[in-house]
PyMOL Python script that loads the backbone (N, CA, C, O; Angstrom):
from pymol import cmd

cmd.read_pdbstr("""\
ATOM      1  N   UNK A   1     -26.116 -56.036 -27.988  1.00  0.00           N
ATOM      2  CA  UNK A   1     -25.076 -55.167 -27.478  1.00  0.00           C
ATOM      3  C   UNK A   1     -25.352 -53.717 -27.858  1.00  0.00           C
ATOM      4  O   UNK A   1     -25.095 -52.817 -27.058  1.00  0.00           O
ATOM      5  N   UNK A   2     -25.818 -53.494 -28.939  1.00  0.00           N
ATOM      6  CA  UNK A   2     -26.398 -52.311 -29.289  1.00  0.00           C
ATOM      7  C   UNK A   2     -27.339 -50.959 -28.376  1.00  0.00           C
ATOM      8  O   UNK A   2     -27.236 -49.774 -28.060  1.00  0.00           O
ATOM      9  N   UNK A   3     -28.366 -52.265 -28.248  1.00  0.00           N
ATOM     10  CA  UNK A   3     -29.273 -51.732 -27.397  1.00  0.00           C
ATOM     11  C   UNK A   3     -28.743 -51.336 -25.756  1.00  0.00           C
ATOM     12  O   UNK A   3     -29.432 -50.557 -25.097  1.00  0.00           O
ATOM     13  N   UNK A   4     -27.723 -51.818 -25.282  1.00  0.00           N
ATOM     14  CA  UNK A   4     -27.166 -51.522 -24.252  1.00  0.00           C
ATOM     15  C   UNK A   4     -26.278 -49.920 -24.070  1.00  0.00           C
ATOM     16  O   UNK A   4     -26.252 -49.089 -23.161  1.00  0.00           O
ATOM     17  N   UNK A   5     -25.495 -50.022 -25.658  1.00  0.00           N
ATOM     18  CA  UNK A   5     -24.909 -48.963 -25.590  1.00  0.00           C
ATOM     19  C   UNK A   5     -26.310 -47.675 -25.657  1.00  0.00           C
ATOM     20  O   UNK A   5     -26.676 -46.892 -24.781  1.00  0.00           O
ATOM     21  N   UNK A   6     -26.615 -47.800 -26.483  1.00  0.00           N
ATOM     22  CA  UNK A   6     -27.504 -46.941 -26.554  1.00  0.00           C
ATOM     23  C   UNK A   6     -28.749 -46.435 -25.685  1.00  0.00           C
ATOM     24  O   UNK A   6     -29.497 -45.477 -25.879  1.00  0.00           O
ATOM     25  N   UNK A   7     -28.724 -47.521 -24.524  1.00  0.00           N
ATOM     26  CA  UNK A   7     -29.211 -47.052 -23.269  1.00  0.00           C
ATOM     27  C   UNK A   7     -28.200 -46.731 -22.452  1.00  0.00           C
ATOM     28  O   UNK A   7     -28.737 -46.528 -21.363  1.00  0.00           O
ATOM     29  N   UNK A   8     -27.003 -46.561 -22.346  1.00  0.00           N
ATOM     30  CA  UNK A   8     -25.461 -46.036 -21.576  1.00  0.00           C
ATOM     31  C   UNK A   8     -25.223 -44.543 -22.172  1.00  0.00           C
ATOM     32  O   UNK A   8     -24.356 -43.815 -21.688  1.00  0.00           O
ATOM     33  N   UNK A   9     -26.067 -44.123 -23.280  1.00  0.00           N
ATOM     34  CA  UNK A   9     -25.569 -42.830 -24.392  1.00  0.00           C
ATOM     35  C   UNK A   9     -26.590 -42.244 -23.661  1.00  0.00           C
ATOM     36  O   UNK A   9     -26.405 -41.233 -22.983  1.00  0.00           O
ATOM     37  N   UNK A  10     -27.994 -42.995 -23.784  1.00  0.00           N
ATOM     38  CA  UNK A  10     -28.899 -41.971 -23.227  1.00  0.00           C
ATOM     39  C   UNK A  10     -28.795 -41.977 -21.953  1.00  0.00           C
ATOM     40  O   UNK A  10     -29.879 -41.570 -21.534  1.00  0.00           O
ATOM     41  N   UNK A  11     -27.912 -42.273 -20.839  1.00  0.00           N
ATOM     42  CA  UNK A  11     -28.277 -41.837 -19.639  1.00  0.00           C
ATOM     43  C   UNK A  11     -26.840 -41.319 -18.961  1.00  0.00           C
ATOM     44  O   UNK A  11     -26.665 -40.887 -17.822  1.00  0.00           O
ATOM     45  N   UNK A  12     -25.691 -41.537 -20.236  1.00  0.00           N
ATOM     46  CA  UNK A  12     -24.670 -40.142 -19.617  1.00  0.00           C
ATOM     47  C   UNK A  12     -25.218 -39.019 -19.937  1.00  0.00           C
ATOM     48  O   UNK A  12     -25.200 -37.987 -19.266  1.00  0.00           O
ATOM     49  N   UNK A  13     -25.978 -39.281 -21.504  1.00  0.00           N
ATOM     50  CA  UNK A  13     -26.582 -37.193 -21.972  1.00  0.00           C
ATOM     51  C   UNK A  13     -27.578 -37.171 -20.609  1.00  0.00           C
ATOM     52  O   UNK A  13     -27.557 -36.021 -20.169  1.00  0.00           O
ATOM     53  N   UNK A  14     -28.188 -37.782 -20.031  1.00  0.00           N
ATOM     54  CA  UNK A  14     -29.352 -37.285 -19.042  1.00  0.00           C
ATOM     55  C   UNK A  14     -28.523 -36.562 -17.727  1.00  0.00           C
ATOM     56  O   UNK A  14     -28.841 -35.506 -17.179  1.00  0.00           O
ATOM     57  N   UNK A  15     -27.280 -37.511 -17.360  1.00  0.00           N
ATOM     58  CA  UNK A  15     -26.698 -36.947 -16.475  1.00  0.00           C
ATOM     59  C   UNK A  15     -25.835 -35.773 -16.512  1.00  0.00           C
ATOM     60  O   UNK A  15     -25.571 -35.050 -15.551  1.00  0.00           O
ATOM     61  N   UNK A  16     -25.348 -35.628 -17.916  1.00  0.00           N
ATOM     62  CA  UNK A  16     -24.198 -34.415 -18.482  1.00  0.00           C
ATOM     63  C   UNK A  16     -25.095 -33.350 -17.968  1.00  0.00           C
ATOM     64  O   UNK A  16     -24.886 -32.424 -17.184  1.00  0.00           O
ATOM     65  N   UNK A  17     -26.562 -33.877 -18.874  1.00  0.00           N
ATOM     66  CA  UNK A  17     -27.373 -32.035 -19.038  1.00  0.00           C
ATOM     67  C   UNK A  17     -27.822 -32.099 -17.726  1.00  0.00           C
ATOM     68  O   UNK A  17     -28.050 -30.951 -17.344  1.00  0.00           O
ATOM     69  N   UNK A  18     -28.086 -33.046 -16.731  1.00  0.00           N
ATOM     70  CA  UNK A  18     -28.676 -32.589 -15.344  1.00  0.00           C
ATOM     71  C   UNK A  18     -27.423 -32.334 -14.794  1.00  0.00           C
ATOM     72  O   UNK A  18     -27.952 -32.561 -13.706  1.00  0.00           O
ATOM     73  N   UNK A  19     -26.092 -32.040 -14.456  1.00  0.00           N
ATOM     74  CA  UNK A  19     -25.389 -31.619 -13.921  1.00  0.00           C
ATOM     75  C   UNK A  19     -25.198 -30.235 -14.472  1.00  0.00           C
ATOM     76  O   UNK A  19     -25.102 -29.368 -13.603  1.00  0.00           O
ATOM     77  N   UNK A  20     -25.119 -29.824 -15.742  1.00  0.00           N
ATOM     78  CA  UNK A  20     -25.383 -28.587 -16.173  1.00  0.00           C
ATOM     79  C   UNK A  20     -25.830 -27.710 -15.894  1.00  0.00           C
ATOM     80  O   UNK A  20     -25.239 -26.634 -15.803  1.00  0.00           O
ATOM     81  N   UNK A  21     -27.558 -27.991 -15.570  1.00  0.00           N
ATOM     82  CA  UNK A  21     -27.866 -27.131 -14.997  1.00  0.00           C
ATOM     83  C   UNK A  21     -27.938 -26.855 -14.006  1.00  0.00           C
ATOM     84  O   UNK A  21     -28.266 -25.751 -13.570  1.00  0.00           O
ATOM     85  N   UNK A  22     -27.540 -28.148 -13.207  1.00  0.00           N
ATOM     86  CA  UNK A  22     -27.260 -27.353 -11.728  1.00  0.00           C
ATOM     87  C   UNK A  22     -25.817 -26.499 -11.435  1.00  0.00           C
ATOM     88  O   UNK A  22     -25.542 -25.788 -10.468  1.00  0.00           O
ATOM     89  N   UNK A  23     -25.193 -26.755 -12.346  1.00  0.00           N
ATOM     90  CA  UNK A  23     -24.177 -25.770 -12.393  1.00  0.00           C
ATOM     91  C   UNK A  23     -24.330 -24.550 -12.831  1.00  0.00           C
ATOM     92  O   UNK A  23     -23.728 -23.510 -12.564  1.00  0.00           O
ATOM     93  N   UNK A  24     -25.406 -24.840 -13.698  1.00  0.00           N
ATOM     94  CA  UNK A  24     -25.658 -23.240 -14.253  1.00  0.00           C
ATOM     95  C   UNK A  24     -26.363 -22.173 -13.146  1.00  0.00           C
ATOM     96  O   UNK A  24     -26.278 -20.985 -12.838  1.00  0.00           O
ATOM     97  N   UNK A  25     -26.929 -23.084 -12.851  1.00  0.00           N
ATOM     98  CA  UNK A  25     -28.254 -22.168 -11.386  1.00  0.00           C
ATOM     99  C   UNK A  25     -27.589 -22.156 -10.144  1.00  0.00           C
ATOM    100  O   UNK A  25     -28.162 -21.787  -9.120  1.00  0.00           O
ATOM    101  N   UNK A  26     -26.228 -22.597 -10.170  1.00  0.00           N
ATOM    102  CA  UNK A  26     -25.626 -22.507  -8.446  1.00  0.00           C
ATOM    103  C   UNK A  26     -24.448 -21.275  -9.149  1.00  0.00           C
ATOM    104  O   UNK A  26     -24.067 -20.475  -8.294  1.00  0.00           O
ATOM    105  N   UNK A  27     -23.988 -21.099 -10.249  1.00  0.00           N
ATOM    106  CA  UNK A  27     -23.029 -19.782 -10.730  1.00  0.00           C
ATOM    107  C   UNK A  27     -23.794 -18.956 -11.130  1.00  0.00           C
ATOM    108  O   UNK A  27     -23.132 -17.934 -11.307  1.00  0.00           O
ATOM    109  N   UNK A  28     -25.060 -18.747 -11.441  1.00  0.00           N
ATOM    110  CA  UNK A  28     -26.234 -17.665 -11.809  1.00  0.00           C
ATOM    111  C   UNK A  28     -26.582 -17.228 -10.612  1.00  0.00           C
ATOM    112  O   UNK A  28     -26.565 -16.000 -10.537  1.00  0.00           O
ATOM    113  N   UNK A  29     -26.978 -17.941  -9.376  1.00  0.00           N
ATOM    114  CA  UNK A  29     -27.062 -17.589  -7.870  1.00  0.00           C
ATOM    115  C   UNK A  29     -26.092 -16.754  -7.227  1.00  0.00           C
ATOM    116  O   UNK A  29     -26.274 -15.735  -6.560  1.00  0.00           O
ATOM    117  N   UNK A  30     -24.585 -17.597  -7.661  1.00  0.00           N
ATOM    118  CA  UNK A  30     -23.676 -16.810  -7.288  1.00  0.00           C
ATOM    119  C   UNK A  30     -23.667 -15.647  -7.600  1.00  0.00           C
ATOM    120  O   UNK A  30     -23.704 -14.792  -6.716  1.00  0.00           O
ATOM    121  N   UNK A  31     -23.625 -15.367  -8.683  1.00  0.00           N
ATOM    122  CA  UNK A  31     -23.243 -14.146  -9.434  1.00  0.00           C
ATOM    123  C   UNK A  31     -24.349 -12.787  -9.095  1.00  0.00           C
ATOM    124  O   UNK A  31     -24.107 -11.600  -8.877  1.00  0.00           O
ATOM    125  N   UNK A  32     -25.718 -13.599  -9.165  1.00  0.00           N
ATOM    126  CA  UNK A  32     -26.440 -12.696  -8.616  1.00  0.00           C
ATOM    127  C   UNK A  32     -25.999 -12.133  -7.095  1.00  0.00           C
ATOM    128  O   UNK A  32     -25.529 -10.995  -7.098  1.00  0.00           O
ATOM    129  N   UNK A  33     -26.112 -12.891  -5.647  1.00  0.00           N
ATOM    130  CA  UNK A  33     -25.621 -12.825  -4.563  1.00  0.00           C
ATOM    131  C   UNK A  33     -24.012 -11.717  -4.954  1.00  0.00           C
ATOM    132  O   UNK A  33     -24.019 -10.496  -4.801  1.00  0.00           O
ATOM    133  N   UNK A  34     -23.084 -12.319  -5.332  1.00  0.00           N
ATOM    134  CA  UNK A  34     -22.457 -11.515  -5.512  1.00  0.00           C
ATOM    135  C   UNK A  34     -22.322  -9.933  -6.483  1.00  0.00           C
ATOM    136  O   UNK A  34     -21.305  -9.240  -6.461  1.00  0.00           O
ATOM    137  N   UNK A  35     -23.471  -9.623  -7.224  1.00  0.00           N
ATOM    138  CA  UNK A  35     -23.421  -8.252  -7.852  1.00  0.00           C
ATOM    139  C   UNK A  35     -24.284  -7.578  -6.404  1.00  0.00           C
ATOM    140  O   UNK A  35     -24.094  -6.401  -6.099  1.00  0.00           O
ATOM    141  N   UNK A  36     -25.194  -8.434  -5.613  1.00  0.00           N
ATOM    142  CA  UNK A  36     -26.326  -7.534  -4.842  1.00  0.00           C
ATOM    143  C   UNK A  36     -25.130  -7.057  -3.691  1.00  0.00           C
ATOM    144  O   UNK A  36     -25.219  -5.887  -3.320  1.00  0.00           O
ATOM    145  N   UNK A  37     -24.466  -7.553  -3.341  1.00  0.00           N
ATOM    146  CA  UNK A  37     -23.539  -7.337  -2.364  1.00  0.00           C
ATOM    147  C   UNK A  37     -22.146  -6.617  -2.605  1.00  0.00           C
ATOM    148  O   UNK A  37     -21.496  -6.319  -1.603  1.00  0.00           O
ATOM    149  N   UNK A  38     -21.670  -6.335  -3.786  1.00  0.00           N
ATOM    150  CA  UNK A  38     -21.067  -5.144  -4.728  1.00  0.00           C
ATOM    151  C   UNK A  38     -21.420  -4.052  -4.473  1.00  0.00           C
ATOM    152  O   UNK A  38     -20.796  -3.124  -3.958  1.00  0.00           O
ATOM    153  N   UNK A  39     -23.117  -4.166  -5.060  1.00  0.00           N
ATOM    154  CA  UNK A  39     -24.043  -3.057  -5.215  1.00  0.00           C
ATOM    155  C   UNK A  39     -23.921  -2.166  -3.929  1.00  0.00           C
ATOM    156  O   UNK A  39     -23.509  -1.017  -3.769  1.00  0.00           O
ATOM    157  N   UNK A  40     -24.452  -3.156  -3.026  1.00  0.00           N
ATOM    158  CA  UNK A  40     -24.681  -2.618  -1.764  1.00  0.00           C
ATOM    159  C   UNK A  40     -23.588  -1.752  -1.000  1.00  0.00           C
ATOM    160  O   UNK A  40     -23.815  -0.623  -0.567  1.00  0.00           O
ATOM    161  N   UNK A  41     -21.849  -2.711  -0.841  1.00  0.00           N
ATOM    162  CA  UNK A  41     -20.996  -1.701  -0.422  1.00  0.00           C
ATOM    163  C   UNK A  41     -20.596  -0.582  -1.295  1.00  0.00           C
ATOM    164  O   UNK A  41     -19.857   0.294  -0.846  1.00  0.00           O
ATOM    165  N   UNK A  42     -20.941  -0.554  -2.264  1.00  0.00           N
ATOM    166  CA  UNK A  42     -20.679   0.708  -3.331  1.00  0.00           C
ATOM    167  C   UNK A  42     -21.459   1.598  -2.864  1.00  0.00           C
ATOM    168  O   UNK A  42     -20.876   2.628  -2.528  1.00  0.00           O
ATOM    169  N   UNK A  43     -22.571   1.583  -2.716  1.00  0.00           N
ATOM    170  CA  UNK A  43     -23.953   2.136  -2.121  1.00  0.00           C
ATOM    171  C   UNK A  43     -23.062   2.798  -0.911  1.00  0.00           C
ATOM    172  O   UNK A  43     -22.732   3.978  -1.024  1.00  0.00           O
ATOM    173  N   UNK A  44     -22.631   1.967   0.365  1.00  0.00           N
ATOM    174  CA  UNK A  44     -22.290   2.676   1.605  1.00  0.00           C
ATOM    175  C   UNK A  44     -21.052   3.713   1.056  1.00  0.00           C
ATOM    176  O   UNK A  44     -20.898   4.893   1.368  1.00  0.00           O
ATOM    177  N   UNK A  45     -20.491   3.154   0.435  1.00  0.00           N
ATOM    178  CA  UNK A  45     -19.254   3.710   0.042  1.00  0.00           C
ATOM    179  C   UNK A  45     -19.750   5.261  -0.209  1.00  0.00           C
ATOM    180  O   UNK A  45     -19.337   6.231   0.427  1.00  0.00           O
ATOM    181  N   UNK A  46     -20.578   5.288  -1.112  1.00  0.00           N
ATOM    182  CA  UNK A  46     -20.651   6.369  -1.866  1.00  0.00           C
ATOM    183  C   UNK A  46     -21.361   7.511  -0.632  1.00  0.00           C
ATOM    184  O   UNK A  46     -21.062   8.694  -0.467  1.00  0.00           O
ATOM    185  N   UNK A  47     -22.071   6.931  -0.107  1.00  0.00           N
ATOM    186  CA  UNK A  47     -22.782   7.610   1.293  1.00  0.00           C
ATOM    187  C   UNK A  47     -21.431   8.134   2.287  1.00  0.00           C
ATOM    188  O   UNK A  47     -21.332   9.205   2.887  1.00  0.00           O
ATOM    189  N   UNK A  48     -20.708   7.297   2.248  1.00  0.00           N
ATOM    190  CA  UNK A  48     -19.855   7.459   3.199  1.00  0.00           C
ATOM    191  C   UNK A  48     -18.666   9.139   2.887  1.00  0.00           C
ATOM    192  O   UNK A  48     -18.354  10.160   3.500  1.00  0.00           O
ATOM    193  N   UNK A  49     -18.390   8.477   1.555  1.00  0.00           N
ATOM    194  CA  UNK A  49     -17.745  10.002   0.965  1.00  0.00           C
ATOM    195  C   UNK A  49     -18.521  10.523   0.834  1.00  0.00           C
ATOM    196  O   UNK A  49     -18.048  11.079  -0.157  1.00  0.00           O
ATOM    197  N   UNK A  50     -19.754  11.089   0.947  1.00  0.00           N
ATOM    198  CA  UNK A  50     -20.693  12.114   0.925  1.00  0.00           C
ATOM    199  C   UNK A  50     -20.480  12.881   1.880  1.00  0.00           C
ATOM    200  O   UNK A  50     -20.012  14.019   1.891  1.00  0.00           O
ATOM    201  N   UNK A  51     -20.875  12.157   2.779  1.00  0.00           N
ATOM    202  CA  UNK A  51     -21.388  12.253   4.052  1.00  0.00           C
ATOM    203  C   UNK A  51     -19.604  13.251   5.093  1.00  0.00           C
ATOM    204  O   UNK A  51     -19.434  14.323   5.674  1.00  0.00           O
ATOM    205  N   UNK A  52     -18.753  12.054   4.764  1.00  0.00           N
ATOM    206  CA  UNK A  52     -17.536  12.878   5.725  1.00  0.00           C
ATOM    207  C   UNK A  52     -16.270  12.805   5.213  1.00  0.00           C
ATOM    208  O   UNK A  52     -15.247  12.863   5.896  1.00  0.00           O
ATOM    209  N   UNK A  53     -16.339  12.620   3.468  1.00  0.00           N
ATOM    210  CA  UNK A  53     -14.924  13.311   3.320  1.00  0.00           C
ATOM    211  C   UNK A  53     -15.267  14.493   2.036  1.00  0.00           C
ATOM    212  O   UNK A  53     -14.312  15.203   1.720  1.00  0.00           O
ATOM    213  N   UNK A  54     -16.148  14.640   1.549  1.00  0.00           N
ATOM    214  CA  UNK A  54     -16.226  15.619  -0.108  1.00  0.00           C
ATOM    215  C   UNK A  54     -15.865  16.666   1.025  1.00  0.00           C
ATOM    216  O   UNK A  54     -15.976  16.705   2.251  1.00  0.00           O
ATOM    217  N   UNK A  55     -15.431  17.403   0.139  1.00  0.00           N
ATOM    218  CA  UNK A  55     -15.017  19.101   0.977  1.00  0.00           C
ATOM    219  C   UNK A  55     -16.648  19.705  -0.359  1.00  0.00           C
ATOM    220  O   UNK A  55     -17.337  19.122  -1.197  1.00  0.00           O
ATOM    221  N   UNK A  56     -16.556  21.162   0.204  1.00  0.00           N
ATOM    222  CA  UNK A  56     -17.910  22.117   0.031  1.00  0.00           C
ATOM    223  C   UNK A  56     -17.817  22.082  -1.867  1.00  0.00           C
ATOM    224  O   UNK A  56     -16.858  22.648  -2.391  1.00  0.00           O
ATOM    225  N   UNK A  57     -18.618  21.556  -2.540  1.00  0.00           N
ATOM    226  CA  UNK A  57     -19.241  21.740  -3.647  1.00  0.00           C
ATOM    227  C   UNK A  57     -18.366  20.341  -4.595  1.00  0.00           C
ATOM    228  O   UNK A  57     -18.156  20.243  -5.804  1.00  0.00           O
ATOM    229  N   UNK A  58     -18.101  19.642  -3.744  1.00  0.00           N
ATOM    230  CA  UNK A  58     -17.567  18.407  -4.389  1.00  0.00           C
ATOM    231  C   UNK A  58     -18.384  17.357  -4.915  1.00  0.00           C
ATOM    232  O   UNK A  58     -19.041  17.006  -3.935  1.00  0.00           O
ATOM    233  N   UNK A  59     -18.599  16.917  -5.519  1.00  0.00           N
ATOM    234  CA  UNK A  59     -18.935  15.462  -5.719  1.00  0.00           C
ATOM    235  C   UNK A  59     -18.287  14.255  -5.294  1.00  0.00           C
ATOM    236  O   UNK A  59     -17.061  14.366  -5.276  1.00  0.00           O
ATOM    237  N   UNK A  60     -18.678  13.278  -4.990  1.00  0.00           N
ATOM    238  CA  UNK A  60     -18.017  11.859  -4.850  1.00  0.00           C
ATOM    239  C   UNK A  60     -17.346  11.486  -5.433  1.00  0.00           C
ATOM    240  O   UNK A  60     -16.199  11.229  -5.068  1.00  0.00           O
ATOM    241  N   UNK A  61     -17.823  11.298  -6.642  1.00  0.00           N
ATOM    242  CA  UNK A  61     -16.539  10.930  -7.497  1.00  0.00           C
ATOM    243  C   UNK A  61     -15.224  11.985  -7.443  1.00  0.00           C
ATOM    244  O   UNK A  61     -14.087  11.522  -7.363  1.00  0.00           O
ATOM    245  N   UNK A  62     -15.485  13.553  -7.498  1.00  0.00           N
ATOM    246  CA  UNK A  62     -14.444  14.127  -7.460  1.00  0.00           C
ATOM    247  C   UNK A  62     -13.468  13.298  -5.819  1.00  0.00           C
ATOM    248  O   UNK A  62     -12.449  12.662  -5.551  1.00  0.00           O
ATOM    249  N   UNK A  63     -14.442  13.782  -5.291  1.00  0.00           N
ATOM    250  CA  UNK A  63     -13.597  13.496  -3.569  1.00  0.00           C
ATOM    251  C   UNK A  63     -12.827  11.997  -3.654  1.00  0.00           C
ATOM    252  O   UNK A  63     -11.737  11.726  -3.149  1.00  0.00           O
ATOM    253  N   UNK A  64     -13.819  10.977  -4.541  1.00  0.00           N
ATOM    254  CA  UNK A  64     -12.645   9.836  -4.544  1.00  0.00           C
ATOM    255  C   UNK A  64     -11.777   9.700  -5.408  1.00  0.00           C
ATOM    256  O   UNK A  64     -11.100   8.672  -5.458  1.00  0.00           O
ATOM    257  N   UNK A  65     -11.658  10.471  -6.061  1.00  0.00           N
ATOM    258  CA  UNK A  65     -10.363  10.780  -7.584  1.00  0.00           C
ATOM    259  C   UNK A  65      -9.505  11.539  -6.434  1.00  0.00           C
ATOM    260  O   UNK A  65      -8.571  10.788  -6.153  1.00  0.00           O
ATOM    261  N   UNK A  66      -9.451  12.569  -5.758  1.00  0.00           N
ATOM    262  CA  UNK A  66      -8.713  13.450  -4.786  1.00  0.00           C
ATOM    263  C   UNK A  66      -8.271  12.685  -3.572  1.00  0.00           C
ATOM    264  O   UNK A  66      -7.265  13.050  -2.964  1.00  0.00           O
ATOM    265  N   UNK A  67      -9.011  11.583  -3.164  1.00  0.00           N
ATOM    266  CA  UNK A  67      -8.372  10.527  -1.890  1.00  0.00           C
ATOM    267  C   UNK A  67      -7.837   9.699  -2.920  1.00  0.00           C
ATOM    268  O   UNK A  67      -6.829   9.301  -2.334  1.00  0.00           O
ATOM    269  N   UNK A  68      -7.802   9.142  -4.079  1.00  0.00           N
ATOM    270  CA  UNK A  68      -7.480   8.440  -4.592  1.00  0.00           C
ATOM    271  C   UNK A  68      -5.631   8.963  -5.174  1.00  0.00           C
ATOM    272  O   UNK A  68      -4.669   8.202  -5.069  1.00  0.00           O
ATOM    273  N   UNK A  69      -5.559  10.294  -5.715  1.00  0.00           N
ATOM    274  CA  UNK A  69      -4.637  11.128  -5.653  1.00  0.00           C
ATOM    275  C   UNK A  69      -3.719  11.291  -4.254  1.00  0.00           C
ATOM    276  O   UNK A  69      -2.492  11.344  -4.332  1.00  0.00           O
ATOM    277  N   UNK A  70      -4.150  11.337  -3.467  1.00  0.00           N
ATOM    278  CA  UNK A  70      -3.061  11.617  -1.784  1.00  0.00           C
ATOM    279  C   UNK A  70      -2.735  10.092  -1.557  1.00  0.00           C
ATOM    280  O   UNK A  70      -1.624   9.725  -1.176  1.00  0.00           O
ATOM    281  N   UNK A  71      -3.649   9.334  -1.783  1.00  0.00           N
ATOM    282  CA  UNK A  71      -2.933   8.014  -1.460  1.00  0.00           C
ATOM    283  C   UNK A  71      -1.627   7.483  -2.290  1.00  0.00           C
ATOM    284  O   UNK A  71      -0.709   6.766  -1.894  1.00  0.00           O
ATOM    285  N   UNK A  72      -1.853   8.082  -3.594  1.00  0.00           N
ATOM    286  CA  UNK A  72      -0.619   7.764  -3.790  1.00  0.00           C
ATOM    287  C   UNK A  72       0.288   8.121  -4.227  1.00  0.00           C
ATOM    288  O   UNK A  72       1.086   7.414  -4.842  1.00  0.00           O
ATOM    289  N   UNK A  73       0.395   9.318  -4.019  1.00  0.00           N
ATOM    290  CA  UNK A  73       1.480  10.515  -3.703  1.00  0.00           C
ATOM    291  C   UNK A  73       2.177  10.257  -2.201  1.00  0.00           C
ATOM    292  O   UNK A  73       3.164  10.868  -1.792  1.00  0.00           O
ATOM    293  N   UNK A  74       1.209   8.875  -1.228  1.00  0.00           N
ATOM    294  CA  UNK A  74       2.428   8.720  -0.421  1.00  0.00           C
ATOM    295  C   UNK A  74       3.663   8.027  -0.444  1.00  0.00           C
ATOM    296  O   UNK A  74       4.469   8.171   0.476  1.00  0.00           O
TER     297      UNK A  74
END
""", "prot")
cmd.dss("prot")
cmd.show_as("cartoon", "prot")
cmd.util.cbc("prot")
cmd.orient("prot")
């Protein structure tokens, strides 16, 4: 009876740690996928207030602290 359990011990730990890591490598995927795609609309974002809302000698960040200000002053 021994020997049974102890082949039932070793093959939940085989299955615990192989589900592990596929959990680990499908939320490491995620996470990657999701920072590259963060990255990216931050990226347009920042182009975008460049491009057609900073008024003359602004920066981005200023211009989105200043849209960020009128929005909610409405």
């Amino acid at each position: 009876m021994s020997n049974l359990r102890e082949a039932n011990k070793k093959i939940e730990n085989a299955v615990v740690d192989a589900y592990q890591k596929v959990e680990n490598a499908v939320t490491g995927t995620y996470q990657k996928v999701e920072d590259a795609v963060t990255g990216a609309y931050q990226t347009v974002e920042d182009k975008f207030v460049e491009r057609f809302l900073t008024e003359e000698g602004e920066t981005v960040e200023q211009a989105k602290s200043r849209l960020k200000g009128q929005e909610e002053s409405k």
